[in-house]
PDB file of N, H, CA, C and O in Angstrom:
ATOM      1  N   UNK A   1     -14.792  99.363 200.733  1.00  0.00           N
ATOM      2  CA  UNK A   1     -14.839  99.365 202.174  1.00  0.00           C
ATOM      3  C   UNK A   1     -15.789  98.288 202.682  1.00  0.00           C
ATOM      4  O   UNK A   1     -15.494  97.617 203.671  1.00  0.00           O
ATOM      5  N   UNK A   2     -16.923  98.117 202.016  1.00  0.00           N
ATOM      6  H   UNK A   2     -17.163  98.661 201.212  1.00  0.00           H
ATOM      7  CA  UNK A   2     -17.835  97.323 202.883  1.00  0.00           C
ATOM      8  C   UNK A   2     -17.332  95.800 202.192  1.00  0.00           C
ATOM      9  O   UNK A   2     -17.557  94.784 202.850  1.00  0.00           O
ATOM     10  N   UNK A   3     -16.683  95.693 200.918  1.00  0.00           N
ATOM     11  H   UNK A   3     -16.501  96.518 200.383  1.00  0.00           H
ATOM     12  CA  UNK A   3     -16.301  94.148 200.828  1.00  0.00           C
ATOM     13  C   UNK A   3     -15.339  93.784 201.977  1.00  0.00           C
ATOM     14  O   UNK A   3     -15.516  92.744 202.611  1.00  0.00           O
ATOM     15  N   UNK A   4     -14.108  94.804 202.315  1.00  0.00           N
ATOM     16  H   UNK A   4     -13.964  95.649 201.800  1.00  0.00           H
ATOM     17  CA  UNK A   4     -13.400  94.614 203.080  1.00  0.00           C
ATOM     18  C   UNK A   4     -13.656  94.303 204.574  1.00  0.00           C
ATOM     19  O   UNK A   4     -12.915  93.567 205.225  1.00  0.00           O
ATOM     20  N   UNK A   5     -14.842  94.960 205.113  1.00  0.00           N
ATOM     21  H   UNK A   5     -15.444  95.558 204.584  1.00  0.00           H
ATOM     22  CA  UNK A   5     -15.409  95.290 206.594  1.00  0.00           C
ATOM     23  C   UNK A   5     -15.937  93.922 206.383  1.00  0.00           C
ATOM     24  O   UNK A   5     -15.572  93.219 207.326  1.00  0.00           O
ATOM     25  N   UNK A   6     -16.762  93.154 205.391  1.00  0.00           N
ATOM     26  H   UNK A   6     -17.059  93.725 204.625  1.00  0.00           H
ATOM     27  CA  UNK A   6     -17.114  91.722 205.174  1.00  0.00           C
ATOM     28  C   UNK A   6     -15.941  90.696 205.630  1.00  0.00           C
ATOM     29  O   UNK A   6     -16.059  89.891 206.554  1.00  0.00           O
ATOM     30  N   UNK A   7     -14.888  90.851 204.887  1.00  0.00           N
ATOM     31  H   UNK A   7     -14.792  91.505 204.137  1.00  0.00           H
ATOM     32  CA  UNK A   7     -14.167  89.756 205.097  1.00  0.00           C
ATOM     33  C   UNK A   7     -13.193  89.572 206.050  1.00  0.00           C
ATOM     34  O   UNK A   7     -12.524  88.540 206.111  1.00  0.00           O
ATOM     35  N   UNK A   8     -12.988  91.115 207.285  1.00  0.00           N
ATOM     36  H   UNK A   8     -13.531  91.953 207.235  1.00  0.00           H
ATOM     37  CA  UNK A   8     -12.722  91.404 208.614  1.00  0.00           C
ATOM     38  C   UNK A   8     -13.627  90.228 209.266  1.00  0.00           C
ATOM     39  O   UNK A   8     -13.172  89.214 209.796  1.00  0.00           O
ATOM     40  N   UNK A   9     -15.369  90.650 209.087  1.00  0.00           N
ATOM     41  H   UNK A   9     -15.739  91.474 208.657  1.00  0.00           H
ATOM     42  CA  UNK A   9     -15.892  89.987 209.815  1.00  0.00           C
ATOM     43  C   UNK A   9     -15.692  88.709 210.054  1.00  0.00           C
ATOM     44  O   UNK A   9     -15.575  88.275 211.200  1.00  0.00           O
ATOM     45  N   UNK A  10     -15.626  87.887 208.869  1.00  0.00           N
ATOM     46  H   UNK A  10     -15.722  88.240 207.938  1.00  0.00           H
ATOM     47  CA  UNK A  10     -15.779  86.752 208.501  1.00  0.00           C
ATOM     48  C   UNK A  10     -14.322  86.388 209.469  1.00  0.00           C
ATOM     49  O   UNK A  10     -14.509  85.692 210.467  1.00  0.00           O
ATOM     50  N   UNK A  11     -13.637  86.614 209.323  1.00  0.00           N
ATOM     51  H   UNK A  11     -13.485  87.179 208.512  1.00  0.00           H
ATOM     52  CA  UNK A  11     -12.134  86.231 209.991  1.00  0.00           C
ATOM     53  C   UNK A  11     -12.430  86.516 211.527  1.00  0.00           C
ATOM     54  O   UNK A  11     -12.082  85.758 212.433  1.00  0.00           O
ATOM     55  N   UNK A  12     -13.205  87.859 211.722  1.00  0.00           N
ATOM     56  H   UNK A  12     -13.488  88.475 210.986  1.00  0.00           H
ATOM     57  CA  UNK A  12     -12.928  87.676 213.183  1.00  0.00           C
ATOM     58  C   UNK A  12     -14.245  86.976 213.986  1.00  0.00           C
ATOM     59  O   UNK A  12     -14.272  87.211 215.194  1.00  0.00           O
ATOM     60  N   UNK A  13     -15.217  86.234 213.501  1.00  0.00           N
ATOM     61  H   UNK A  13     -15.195  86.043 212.520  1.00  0.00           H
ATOM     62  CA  UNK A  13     -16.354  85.994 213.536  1.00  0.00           C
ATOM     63  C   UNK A  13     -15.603  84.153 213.922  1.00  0.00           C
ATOM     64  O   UNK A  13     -15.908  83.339 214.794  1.00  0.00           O
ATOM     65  N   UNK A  14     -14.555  84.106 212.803  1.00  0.00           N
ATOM     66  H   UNK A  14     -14.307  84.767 212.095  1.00  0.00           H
ATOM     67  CA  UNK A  14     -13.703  82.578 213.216  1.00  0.00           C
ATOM     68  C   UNK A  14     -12.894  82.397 214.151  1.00  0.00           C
ATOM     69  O   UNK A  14     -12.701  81.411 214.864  1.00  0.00           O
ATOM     70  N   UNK A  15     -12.369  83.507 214.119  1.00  0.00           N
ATOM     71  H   UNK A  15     -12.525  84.308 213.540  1.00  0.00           H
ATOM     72  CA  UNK A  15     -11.253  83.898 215.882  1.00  0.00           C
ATOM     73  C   UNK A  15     -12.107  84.371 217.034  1.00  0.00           C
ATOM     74  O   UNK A  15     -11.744  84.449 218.208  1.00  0.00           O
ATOM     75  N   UNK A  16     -13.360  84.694 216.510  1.00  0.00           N
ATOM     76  H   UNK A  16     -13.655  84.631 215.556  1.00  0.00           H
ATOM     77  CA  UNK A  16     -13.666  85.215 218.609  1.00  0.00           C
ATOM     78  C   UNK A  16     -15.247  84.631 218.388  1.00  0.00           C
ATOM     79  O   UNK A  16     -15.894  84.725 219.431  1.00  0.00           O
ATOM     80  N   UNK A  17     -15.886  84.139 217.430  1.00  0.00           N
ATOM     81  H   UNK A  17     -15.360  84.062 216.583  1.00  0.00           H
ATOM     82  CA  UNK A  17     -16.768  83.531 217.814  1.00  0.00           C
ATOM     83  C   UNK A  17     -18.117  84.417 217.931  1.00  0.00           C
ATOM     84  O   UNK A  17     -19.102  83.799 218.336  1.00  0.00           O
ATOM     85  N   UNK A  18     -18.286  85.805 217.624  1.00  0.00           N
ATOM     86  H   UNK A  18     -17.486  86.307 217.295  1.00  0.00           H
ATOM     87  CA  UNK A  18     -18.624  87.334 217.546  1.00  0.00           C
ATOM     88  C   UNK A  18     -18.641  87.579 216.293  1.00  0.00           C
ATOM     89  O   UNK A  18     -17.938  86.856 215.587  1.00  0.00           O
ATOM     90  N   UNK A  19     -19.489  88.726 215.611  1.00  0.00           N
ATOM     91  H   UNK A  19     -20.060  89.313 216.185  1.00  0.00           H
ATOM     92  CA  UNK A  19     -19.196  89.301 214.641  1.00  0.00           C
ATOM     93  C   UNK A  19     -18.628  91.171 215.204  1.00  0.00           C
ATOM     94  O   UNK A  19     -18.807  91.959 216.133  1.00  0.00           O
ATOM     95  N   UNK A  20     -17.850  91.064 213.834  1.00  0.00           N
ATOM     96  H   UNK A  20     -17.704  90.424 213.079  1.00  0.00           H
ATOM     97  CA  UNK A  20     -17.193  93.039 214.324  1.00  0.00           C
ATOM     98  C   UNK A  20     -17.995  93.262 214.205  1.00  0.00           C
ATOM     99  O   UNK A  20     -18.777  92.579 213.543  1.00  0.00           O
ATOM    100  N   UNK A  21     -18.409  94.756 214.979  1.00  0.00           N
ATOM    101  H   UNK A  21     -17.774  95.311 215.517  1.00  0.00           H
ATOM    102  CA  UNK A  21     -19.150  96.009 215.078  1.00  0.00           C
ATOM    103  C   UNK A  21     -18.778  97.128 214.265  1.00  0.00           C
ATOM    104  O   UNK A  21     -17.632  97.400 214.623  1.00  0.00           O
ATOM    105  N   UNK A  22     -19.120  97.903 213.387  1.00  0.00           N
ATOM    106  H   UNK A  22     -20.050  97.682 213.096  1.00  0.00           H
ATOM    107  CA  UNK A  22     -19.291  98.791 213.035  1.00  0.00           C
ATOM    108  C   UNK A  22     -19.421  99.621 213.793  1.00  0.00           C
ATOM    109  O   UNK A  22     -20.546 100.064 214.027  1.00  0.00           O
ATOM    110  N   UNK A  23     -18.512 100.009 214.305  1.00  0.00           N
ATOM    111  H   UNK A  23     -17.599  99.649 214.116  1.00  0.00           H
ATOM    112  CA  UNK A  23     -18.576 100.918 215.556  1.00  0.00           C
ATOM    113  C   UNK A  23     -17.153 102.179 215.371  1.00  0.00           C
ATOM    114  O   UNK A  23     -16.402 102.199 214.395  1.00  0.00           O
ATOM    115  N   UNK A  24     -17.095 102.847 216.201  1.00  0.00           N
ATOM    116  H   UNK A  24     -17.705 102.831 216.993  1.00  0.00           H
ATOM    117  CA  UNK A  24     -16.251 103.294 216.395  1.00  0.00           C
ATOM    118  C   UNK A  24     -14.971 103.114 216.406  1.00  0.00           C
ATOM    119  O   UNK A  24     -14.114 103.780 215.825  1.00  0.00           O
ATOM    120  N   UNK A  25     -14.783 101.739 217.416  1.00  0.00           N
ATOM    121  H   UNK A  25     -15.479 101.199 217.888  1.00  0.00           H
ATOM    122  CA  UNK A  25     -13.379 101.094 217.554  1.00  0.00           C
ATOM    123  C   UNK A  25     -12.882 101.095 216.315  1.00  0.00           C
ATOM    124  O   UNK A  25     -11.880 101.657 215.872  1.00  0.00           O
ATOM    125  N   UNK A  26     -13.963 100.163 215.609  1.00  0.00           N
ATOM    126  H   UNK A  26     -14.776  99.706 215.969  1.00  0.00           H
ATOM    127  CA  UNK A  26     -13.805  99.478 214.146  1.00  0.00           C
ATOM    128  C   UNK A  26     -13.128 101.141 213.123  1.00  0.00           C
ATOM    129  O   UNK A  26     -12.044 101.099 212.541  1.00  0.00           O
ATOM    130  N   UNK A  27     -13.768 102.054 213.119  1.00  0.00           N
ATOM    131  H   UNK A  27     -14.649 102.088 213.591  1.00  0.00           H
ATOM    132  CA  UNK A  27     -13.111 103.028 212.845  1.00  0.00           C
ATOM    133  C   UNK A  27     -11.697 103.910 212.524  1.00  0.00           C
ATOM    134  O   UNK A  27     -11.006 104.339 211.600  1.00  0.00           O
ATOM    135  N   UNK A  28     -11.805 103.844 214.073  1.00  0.00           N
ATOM    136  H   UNK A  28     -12.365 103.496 214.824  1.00  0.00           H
ATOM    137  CA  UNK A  28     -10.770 104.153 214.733  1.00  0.00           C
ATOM    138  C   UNK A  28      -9.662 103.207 214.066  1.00  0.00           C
ATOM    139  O   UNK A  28      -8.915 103.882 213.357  1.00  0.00           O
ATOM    140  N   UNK A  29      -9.467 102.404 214.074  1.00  0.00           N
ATOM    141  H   UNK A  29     -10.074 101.856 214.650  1.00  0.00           H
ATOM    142  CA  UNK A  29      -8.732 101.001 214.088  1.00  0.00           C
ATOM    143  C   UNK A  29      -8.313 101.699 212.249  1.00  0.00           C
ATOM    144  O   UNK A  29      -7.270 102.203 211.831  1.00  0.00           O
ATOM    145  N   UNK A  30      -9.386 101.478 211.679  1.00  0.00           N
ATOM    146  H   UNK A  30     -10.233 101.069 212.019  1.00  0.00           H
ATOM    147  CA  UNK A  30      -8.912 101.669 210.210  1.00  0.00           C
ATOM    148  C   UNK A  30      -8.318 103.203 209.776  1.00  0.00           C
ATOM    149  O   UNK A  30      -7.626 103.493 208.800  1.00  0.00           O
ATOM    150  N   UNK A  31      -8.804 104.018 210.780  1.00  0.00           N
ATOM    151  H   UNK A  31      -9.366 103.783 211.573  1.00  0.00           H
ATOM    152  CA  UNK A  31      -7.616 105.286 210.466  1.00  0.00           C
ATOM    153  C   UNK A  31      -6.282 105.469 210.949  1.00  0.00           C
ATOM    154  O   UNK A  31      -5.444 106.177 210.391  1.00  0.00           O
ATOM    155  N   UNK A  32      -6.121 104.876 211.900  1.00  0.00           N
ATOM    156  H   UNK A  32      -6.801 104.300 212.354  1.00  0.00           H
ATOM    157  CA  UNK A  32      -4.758 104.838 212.846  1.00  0.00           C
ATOM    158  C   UNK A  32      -4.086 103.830 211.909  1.00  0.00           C
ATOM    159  O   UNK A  32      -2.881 104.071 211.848  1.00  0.00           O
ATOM    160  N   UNK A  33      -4.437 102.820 211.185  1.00  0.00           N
ATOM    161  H   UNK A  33      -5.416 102.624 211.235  1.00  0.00           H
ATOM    162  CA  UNK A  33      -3.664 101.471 210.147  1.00  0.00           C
ATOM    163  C   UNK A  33      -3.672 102.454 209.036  1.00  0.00           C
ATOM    164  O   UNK A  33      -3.014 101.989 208.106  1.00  0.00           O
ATOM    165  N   UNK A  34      -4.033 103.333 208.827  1.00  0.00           N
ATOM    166  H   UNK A  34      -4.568 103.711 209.583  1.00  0.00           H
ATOM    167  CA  UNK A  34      -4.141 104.018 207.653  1.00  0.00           C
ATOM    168  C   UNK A  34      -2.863 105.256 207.723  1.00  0.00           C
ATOM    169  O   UNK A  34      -1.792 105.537 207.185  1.00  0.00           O
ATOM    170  N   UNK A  35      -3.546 105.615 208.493  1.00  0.00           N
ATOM    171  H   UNK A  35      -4.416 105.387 208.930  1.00  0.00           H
ATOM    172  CA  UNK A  35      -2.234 106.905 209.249  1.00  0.00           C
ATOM    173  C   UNK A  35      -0.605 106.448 209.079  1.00  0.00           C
ATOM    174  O   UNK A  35       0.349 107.099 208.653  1.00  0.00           O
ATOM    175  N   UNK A  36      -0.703 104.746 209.701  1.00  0.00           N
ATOM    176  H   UNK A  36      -1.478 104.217 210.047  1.00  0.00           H
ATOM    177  CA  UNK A  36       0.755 104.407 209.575  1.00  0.00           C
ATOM    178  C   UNK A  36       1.109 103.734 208.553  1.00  0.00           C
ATOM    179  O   UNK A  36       2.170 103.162 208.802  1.00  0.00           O
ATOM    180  N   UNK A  37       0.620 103.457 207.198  1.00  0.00           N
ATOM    181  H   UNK A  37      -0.242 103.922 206.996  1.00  0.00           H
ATOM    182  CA  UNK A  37       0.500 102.731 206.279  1.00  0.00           C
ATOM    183  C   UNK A  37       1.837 103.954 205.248  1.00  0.00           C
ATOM    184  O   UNK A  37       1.723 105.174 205.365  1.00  0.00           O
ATOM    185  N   UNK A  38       2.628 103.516 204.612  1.00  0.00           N
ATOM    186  H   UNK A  38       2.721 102.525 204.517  1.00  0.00           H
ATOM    187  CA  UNK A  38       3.785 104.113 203.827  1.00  0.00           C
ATOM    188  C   UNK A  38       2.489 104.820 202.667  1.00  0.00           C
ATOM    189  O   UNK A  38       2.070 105.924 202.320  1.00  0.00           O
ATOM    190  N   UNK A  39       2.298 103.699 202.458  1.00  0.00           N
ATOM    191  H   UNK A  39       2.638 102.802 202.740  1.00  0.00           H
ATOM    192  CA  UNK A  39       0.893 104.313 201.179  1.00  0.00           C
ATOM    193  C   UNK A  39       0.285 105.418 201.065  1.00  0.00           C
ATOM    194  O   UNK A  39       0.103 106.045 200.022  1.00  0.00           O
ATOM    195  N   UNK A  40      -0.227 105.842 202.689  1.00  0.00           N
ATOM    196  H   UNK A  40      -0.080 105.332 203.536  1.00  0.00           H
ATOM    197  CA  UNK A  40      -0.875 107.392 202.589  1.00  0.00           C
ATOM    198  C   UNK A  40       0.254 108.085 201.547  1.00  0.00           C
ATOM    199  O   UNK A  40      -0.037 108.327 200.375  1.00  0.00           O
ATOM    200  N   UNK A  41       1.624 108.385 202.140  1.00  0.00           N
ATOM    201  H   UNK A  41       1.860 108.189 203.092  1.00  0.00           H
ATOM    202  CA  UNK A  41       2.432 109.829 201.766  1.00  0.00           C
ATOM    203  C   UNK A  41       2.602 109.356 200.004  1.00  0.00           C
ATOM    204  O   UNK A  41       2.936 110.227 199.201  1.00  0.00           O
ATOM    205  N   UNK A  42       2.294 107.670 199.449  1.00  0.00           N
ATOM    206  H   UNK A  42       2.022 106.962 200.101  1.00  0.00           H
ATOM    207  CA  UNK A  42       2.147 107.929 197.974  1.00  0.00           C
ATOM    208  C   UNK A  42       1.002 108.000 197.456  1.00  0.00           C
ATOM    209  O   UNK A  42       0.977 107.996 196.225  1.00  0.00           O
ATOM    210  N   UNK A  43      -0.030 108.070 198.038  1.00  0.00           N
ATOM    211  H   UNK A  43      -0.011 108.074 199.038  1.00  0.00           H
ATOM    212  CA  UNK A  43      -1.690 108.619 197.513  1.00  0.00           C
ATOM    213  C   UNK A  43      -1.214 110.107 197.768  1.00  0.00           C
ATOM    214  O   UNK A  43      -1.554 110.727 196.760  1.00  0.00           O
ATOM    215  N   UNK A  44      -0.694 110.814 198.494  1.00  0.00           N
ATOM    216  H   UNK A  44      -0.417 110.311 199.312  1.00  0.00           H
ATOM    217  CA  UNK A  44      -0.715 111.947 198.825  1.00  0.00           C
ATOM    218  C   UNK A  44       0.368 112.893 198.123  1.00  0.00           C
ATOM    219  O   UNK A  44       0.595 114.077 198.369  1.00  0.00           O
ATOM    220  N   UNK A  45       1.106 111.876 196.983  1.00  0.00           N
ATOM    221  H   UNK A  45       0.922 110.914 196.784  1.00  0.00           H
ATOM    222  CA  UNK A  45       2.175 112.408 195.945  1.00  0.00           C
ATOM    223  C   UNK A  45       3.321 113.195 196.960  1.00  0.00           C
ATOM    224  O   UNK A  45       3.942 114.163 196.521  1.00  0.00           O
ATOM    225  N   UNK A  46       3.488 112.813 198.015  1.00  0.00           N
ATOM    226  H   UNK A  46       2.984 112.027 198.372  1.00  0.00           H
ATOM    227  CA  UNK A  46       4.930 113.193 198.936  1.00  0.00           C
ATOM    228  C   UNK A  46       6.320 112.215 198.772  1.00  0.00           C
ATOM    229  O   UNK A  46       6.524 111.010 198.914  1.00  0.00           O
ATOM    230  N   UNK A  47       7.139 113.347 198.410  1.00  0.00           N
ATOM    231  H   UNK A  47       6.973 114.327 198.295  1.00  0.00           H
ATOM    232  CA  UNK A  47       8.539 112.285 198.322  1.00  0.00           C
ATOM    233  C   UNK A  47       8.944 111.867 199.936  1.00  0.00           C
ATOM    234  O   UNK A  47       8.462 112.409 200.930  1.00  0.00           O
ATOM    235  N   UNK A  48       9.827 110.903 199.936  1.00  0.00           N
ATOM    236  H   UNK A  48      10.219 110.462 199.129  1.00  0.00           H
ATOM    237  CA  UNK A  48      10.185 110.506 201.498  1.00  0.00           C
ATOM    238  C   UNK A  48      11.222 111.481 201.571  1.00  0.00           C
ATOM    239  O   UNK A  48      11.870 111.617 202.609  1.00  0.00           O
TER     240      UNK A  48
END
């Protein structure tokens, strides 16, 4: 997680000139991409 939250930054630090926050949004953001990701239901051993 935190190599990944690194190399978010780094990308969005080149697009907005800002570094991400560790915040909530930032959160938020990675459970809702997570939620819709096919991957959960095969970590979660569910057939489609």
């Amino acid at each position: 997680m935190v190599a990944t939250f690194k190399q978010l930054d780094s990308e969005y630090f080149q697009q907005h000139g800002d570094e991400l926050s560790k915040n909530k949004e930032f959160f938020n953001a990675v459970f809702r991409a997570g939620l819709n990701s096919p991957q959960l239901r095969q970590e979660l051993e569910l057939d489609d």
